[in-house]
C-alpha positions as CSV (number, residue, x, y, z in Angstrom):
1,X,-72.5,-32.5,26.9
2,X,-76.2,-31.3,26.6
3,X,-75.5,-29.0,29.4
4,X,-72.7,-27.7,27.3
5,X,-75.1,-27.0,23.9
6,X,-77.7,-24.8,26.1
7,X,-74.7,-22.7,27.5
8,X,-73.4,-22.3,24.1
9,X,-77.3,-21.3,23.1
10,X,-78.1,-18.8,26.2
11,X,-74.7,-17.3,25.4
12,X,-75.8,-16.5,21.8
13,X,-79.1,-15.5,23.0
14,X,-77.6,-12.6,24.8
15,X,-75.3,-11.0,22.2
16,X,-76.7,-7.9,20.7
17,X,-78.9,-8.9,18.1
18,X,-75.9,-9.8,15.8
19,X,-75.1,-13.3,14.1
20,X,-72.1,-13.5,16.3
21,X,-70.0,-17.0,16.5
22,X,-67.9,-16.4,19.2
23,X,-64.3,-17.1,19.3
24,X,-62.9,-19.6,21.5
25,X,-61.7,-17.2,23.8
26,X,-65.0,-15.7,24.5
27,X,-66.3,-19.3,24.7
28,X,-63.7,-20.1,27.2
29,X,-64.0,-17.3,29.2
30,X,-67.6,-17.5,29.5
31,X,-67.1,-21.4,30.7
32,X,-65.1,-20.1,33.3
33,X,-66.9,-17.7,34.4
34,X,-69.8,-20.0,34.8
35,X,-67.7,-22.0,38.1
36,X,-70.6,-23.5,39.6
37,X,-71.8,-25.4,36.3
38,X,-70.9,-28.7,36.5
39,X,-68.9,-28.5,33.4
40,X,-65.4,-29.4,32.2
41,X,-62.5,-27.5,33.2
42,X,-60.8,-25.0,30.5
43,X,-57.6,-26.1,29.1
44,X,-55.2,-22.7,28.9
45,X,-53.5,-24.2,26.3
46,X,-57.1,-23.3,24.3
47,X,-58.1,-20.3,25.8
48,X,-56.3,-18.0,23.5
49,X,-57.4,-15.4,21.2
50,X,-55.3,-14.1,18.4
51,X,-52.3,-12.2,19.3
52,X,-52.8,-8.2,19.2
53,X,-50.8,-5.9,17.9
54,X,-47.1,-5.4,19.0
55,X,-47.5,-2.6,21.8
56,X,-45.0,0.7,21.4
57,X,-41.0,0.2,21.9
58,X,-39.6,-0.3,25.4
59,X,-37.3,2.5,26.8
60,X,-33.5,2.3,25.4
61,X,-31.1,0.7,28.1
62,X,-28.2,1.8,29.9
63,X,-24.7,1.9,27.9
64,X,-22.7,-0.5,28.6
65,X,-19.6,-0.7,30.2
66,X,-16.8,0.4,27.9
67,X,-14.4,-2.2,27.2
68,X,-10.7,-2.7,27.9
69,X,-7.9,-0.7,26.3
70,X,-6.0,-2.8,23.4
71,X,-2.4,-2.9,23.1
72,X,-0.5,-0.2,21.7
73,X,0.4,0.1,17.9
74,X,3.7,-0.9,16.5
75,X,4.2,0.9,12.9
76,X,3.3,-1.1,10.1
77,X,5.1,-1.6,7.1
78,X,3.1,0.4,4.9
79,X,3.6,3.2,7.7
80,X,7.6,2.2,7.5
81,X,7.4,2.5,3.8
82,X,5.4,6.0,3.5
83,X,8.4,7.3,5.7
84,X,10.8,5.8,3.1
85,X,9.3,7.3,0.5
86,X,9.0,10.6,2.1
87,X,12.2,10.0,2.7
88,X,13.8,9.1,-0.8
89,X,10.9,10.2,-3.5
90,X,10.4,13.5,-1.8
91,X,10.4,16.5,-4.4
92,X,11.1,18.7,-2.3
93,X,8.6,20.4,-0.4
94,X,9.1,18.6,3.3
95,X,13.1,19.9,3.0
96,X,12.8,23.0,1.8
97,X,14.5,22.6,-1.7
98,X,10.7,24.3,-2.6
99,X,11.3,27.7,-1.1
100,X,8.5,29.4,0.5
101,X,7.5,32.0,-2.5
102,X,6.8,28.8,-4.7
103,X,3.9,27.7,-2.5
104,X,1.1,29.8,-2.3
105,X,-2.8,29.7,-1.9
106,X,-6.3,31.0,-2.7
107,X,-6.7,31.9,0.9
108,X,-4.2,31.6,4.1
109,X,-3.7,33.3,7.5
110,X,-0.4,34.4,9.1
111,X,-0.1,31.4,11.6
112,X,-1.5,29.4,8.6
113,X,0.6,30.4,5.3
114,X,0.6,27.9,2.7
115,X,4.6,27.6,2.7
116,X,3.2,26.2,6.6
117,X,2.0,23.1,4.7
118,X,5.2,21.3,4.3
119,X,4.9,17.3,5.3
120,X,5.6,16.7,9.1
121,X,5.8,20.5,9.7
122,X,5.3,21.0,13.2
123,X,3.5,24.2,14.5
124,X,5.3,26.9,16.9
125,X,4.8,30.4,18.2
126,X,4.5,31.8,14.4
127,X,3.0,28.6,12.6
128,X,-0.3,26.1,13.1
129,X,2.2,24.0,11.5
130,X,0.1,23.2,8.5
131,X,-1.7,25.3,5.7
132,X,-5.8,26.0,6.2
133,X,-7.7,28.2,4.0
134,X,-10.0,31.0,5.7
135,X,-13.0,30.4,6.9
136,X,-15.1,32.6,5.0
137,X,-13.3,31.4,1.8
138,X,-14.2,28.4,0.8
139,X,-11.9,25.2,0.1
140,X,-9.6,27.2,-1.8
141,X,-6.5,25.6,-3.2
142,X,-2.9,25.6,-2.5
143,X,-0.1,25.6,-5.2
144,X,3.5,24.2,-5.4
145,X,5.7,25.8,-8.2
146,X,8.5,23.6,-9.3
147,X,10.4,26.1,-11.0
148,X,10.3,23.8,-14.2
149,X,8.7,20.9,-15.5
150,X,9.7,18.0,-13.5
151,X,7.7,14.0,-13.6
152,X,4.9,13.8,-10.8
153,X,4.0,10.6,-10.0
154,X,1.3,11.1,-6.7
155,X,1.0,13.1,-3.5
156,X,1.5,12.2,0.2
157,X,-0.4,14.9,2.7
158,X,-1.5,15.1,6.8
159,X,-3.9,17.4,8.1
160,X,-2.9,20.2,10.6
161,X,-1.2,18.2,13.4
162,X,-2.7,18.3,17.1
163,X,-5.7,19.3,15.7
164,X,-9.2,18.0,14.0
165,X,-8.7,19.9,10.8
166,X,-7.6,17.7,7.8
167,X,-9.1,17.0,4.2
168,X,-10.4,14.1,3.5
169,X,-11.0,14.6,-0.4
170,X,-9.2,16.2,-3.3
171,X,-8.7,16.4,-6.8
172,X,-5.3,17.7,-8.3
173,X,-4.5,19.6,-11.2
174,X,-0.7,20.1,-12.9
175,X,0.4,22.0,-16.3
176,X,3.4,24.0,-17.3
177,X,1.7,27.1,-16.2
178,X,-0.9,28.5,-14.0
179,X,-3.0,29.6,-17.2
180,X,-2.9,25.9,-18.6
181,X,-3.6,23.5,-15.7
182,X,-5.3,20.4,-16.4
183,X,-7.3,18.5,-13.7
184,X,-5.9,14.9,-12.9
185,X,-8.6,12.5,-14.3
186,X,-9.6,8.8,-14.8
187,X,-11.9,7.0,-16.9
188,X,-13.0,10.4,-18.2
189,X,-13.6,12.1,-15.1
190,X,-11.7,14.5,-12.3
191,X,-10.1,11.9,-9.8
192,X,-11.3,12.5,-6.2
193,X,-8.5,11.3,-4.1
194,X,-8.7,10.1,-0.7
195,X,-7.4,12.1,1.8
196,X,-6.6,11.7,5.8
197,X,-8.7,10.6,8.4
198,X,-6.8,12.0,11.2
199,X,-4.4,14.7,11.8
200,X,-1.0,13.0,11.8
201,X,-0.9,9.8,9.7
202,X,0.6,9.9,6.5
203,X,-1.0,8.9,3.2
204,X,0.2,8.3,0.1
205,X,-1.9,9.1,-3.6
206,X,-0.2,7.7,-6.8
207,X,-1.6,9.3,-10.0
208,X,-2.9,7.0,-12.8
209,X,0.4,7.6,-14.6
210,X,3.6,10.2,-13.9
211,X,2.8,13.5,-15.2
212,X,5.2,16.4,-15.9
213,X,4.0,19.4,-14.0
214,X,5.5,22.8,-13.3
215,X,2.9,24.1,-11.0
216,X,1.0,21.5,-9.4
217,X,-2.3,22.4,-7.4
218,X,-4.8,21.1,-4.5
219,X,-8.1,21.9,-4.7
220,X,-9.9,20.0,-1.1
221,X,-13.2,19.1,-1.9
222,X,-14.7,17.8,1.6
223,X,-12.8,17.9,5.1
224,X,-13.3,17.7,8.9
225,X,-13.5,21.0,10.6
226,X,-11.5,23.2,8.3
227,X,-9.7,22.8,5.5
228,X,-5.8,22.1,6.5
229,X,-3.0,20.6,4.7
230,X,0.8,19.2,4.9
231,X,2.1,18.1,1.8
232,X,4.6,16.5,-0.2
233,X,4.8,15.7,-4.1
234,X,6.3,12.4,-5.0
235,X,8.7,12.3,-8.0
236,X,8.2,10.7,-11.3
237,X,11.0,7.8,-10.6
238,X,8.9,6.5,-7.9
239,X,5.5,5.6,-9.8
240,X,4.0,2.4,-8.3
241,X,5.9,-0.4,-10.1
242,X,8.1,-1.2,-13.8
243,X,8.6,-4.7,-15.5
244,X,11.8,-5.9,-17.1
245,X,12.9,-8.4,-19.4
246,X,15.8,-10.0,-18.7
247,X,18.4,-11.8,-21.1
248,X,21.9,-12.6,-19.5
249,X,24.2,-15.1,-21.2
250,X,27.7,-16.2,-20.1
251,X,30.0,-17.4,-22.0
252,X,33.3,-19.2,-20.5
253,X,36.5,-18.9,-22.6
254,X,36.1,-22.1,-24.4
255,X,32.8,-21.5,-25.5
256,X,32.2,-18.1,-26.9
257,X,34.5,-15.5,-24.1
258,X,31.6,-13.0,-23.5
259,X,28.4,-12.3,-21.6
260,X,25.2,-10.4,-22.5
261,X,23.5,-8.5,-19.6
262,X,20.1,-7.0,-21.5
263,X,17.1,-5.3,-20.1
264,X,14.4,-4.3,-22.3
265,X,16.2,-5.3,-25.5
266,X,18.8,-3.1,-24.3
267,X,22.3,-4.5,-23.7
268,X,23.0,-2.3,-20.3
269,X,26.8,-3.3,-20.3
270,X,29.2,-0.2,-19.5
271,X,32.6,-2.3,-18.2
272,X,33.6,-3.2,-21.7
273,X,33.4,-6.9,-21.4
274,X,35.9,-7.7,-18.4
275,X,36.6,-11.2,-16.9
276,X,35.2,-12.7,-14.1
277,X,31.5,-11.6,-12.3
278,X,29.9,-8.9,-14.4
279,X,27.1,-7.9,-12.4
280,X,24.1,-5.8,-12.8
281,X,21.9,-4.0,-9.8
282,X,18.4,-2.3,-10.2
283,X,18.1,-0.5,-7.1
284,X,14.5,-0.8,-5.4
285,X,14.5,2.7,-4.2
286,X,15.4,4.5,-7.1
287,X,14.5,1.9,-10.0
288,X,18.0,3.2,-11.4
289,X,20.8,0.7,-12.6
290,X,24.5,0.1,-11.8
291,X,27.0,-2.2,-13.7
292,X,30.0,-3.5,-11.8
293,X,32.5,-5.8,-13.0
294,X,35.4,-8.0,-10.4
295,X,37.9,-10.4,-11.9
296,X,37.6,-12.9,-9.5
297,X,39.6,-14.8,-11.4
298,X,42.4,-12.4,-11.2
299,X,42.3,-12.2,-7.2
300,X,40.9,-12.7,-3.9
301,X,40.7,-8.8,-3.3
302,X,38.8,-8.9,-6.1
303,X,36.0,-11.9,-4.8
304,X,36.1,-10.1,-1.6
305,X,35.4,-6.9,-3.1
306,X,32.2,-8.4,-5.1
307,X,31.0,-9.5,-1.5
308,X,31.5,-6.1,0.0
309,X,29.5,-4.2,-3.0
310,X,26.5,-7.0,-2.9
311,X,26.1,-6.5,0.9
312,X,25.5,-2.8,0.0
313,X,23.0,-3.5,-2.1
314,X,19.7,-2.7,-0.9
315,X,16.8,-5.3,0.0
316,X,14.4,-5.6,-2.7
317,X,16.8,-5.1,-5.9
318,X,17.6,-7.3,-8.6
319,X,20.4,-8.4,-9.2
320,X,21.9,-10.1,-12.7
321,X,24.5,-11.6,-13.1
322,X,27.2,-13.3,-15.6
323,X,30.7,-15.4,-15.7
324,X,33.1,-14.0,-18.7
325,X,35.9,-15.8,-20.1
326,X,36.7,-17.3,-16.6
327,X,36.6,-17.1,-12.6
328,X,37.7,-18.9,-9.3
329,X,35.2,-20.1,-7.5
330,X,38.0,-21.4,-5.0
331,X,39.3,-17.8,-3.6
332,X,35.7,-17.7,-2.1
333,X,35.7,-18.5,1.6
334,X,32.9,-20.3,3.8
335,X,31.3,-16.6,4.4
336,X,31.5,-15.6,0.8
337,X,30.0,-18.7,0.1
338,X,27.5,-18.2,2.9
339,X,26.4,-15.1,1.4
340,X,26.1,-16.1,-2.3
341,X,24.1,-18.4,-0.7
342,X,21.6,-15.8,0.6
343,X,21.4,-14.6,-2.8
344,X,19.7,-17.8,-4.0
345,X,22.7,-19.4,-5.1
346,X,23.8,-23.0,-4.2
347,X,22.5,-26.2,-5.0
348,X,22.5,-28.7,-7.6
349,X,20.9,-26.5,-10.5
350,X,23.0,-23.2,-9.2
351,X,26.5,-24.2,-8.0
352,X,28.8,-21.4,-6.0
353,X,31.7,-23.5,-6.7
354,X,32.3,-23.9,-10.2
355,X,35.3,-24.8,-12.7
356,X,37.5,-22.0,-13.9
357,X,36.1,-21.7,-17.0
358,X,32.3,-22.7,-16.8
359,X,29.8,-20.7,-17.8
360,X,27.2,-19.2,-15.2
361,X,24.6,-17.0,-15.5
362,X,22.0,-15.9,-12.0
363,X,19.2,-13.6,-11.6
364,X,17.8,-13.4,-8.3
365,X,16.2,-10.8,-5.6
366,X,17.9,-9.6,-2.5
367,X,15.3,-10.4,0.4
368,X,15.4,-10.4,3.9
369,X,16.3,-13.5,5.8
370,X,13.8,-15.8,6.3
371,X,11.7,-14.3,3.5
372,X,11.1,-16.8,0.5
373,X,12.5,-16.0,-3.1
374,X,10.2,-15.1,-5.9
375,X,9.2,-17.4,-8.3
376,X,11.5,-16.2,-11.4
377,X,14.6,-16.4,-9.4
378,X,17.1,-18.5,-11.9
379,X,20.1,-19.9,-12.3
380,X,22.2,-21.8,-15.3
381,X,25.1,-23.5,-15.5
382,X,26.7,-24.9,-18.2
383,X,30.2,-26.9,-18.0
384,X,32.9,-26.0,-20.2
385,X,32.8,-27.1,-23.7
386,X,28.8,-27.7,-23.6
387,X,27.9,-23.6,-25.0
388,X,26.7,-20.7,-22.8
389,X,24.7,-20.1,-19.5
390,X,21.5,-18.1,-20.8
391,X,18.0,-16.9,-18.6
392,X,15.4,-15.3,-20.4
393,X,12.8,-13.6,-17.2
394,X,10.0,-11.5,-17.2
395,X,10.0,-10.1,-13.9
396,X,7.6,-6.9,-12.2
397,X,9.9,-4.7,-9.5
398,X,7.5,-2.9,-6.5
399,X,9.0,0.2,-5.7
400,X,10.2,0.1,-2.3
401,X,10.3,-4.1,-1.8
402,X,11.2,-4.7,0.7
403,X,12.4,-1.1,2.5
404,X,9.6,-2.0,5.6
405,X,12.8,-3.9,6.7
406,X,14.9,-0.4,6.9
407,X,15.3,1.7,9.5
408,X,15.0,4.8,8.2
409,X,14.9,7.2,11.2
């Protein structure tokens, strides 16, 4: 140990003239150095100084391998349902009811006119299938003339197909003529709507609310390569989604003869009261109504006939319906029970079968098979001589429910 003290003091000794306490590191290192003093060994466990500072970055490594191809695409529904829209909400534009002098632009070409822009155009020898504005001009805008005012309720566009031109940001503007247009806007300012990322795929832009417009016009705001548009306007029926209030009584002939069938406070009936299954439809496509009435009390033709005109009916509508004055439940067969059974109906609470002159009252949603009912389908039944069959139902109707099940090629 004394040995170790006098190397410690010699060590010292020959530092520079400085107060220097040296670090263990330098101790170490001169303990090791010193191999022929009869010293303890070093542990290397001790014999560390304090880390330095983090030396520059490595070089980047190779790129990996690039991984295995994934498994092609089916459409989705929302795909499925953009085509039905284009497809039933279509103003216009994609089948030519727009004629080519009422779309026009700030700036076109003669392969890229702006009557080119029409949704799923395809290009050809005279067309790039699409609308672009010219280079050297800017975004520009493109225009669609109506003819008159009609109810806009959003936009659906693509870029220029088999290219890399498309928008991918635009704000729209709409009035009753070109001197008056008014710039689509929300919470107080212009709405930027998202356009496409790609040249093909479809999307869909509902405005805040449906607005009537004569002249309805694009203005792109940012896009990839060039500025390039197909386009279709969607009409006013089709605006995102409309609730109902529902009141439908029934009334058998014993206890009151009649049947309510109201929407809205509005009593929609248009048969004049006739016996037997007085039905109303709201048609998920269109958001229109229908009133049919079948005295399927009278006959079988008529039960059968009921049948036939529900089957019609597309997935996704409501249907109400009401008993008047009196029907028989017995001319239905196992399959028209079978089918009034994919309504909703059936059960304990919601009998198919019931006495000539019960009253009934249903309100349900045609779905696909398989797919659960929603929450406020109902039924009541009320024997005869107890009073009438009544629902009272809130219910919200999506546009479209339920079309992704269509094929609507």
């Amino acid at each position: 140990m004394r040995s170790l003290f006098s190397l410690l003091r010699i060590f010292l000794l020959l530092q520079t003239g400085h107060a220097h306490m040296p670090t263990v590191y330098e101790f170490c290192s001169h303990v090791v150095e010193q191999r022929g003093v009869n010293l303890p060994s070093c542990d290397a466990a001790v014999c560390k100084g304090r880390p330095g500072k983090m030396g520059p970055n490595g070089p980047k490594g190779d790129t990996g391998l690039t991984g295995e191809k994934g498994d092609a695409c089916n459409p989705t529904p929302c795909e499925r349902q953009l085509a039905s829209m284009a497809l039933h909400c279509s103003l216009g534009i994609k089948f030519h009811d727009v004629q080519d002098y009422a779309m026009t632009a700030s700036s076109d070409g003669k392969l890229h006119r702006a009557y080119f822009g029409r949704l799923d155009a395809q290009p050809n020898a005279h067309s790039y299938g699409s609308w672009c504005a010219m280079d050297n001009a800017g975004p520009g805008w493109i225009q669609i003339d109506l003819g008159k005012p009609k109810f806009v309720a959003g936009i659906m566009t693509q870029g220029r197909p088999y290219s890399n031109d498309w928008v991918t940001s635009f704000e729209v503007a709409c009035g009753s003529s070109q001197q008056q247009l008014t710039t689509i806007a929300e919470n107080g300012m212009n709405k930027v709507f998202l356009g496409n990322s790609d040249a093909n795929t479809k999307i869909s832009n509902m405005f805040p609310t449906s607005l009537s417009c004569r002249y309805v016009r694009i203005f792109p705001k940012t896009w990839n390569n060039k500025s390039c548009m197909r386009i279709e306007l969607i009409t006013g029926n089709c605006h995102g989604r409309k609730s109902y209030r529902f009141q439908i009584k029934s009334a058998g002939y014993d206890d009151g003869n009649t049947y309510e069938l109201r929407v809205n406070g509005i009593d929609v009936n248009k048969i004049n009261y006739n016996r037997g299954h007085n039905i109303l439809v709201i048609n998920s496509r269109t958001l229109t109504s229908e009133t049919r009435a079948f005295d399927t009390y009278e006959s079988t033709k008529a039960v059968k006939n009921m049948i036939s005109y529900l089957k019609e009916v597309p997935y996704g509508s409501l249907i109400a319906m009401a008993v008047r004055d009196a029907t028989t439940s017995s001319r239905m067969d196992d399959a028209d029970k079978a089918f009034m059974s994919s309504l909703g109906a059936g059960g304990e609470d919601c009998p198919i079968e019931i006495a000539p002159r019960d009253s009934w009252a249903f309100l349900t949603q045609k779905v696909m098979p398989g797919t659960k009912f929603p929450e406020w389908k109902n039924c009541s039944h009320t024997p005869r001589y107890e009073g009438i069959a009544e629902i009272k139902s809130s219910v919200i109707l999506e546009r479209f429910a339920g079309l992704e099940h269509i094929d609507t090629t």
